[in-house]
N, C-alpha and C positions, 0 to 999 in steps of 0.2 A: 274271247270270253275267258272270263278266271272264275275259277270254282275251285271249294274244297272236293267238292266231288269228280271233276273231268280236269283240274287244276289248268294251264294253259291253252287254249283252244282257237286255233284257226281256223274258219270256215272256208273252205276254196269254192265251193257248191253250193248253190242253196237257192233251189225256184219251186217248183211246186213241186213237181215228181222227184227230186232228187238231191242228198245233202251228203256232202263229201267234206270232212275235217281233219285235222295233223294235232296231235296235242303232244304235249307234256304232263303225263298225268303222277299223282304220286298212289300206290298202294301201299296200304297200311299194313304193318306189320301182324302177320296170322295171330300171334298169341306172343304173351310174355312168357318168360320162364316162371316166374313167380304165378301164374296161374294155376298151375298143378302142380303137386311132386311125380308126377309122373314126366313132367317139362323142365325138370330141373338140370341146368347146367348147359338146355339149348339155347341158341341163339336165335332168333331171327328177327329182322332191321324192316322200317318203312324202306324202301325202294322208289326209282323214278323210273317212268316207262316213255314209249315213243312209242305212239296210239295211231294209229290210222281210223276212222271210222266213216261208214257209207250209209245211208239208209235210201229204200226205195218206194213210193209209195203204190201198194197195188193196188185198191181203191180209197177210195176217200174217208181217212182216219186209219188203215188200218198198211201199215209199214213193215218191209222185209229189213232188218237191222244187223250190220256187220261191223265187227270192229278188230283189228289186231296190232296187237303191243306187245314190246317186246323190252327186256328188262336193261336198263343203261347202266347201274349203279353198281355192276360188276358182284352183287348180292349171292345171285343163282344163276342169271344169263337167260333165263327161260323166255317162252313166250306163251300168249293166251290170245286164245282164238274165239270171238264169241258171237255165235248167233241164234238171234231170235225175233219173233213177229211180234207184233205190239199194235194194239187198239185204240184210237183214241176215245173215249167216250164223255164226254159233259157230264156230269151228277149235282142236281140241283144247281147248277149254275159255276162250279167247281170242276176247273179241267182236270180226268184222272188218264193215265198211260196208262192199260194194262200190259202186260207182255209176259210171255210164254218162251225157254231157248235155255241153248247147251252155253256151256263154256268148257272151253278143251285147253288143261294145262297140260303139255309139253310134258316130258319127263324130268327136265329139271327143274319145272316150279312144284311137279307134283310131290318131289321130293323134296321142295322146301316146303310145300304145306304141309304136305300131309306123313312125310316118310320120316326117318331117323337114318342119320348119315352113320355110316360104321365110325367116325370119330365122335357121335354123340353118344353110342350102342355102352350100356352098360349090362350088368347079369340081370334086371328087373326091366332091363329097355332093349330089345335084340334090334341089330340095325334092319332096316324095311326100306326099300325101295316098292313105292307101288308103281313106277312104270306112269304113261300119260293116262290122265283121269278124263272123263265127260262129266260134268257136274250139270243138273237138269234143274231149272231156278223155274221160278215164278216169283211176279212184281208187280208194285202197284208205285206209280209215283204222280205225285200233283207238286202244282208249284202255285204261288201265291206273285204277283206284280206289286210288288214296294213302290217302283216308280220307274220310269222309261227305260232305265238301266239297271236297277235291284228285283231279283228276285229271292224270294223263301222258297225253296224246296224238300221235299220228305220222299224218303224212298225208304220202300218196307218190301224185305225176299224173302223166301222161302227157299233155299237150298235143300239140292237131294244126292248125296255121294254114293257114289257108282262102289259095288261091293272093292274093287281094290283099295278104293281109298275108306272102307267103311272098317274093314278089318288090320289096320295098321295101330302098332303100337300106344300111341298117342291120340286116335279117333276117340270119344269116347259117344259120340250119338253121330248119325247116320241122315239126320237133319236137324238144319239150323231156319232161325229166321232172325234176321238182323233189320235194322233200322237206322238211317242216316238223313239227317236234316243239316240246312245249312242254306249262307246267304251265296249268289253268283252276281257278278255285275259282269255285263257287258259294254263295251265302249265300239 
């Protein structure tokens, strides 16, 4: 599978109760410097990861979900640990995933999202390590069938940062929700 969103993807697993995958995935860069002057003068890059991911199903539509990555692109080094349950439910004829789950960044991604390294630390920015974060999401995703191997997809989260990472420097709200669409083709 190639997707903007899961980018490379190997399925090793995949029957009814159980989906086991190895990806190449890319994550996108937190924030530009140019988005705040309080961001002014940081850096931080899209990265490539090395994904593992599992899912289980415990009854039918509704799935235990594991995935861990860890960062290749020599960026931060970090990893991110992420699990959660997810629902499958049909709406008016429109498949939607709900899903409920943590994601645990490691201390060195939490310090490239969320902290200020003491070489970015200025007298208006003091350097912040917040140490590893639990970030608690909620999500909705549907996808659309273009055709035997295209699909459209939309995912829309609700992010919730755990008070270390709410009180750092450069935080300036305590929840996000984001929204990502795009095409995946399988072969």
């Amino acid at each position: 599978k190639i997707s903007v969103q899961d980018g490379v993807a190997y399925r090793f697993i995949d029957n009814e109760r159980s989906k086991l995958s190895a990806a190449l995935s890319p994550s996108f860069k937190p924030y530009d410097s140019s988005d705040s002057i309080v961001l002014a003068g940081m850096s931080r890059k899209m990265t490539l990861n090395a994904k593992l991911s599992g899912a289980l199903d415990i009854v039918r539509g509704t799935a235990l979900k594991v995935s861990y990555s860890s960062e290749l692109t020599n960026e931060h080094g970090g990893s991110l640990l992420d699990l959660a349950v997810s629902q499958f439910m049909p709406i008016g004829g429109q498949p939607m995933i709900f899903a409920f789950g943590t994601r645990q960044h490691d201390s060195k991604l939490a310090l490239y999202q969320y902290g200020v390294k003491t070489t970015e630390a200025t007298l208006n920015r003091l350097a912040y390590d917040p140490g590893a974060t639990n970030v608690t999401y909620v999500s909705v995703n549907t996808y659309y069938d273009l055709s035997r191997s295209i699909s459209a997809f939309l995912n829309v989260s609700a992010n919730f940062l755990p008070s270390n990472a709410k009180i750092s420097p450069i935080v300036s709200k305590g929840e996000t929700i984001t929204a990502l669409a795009g095409i995946s083709y399988q072969f």
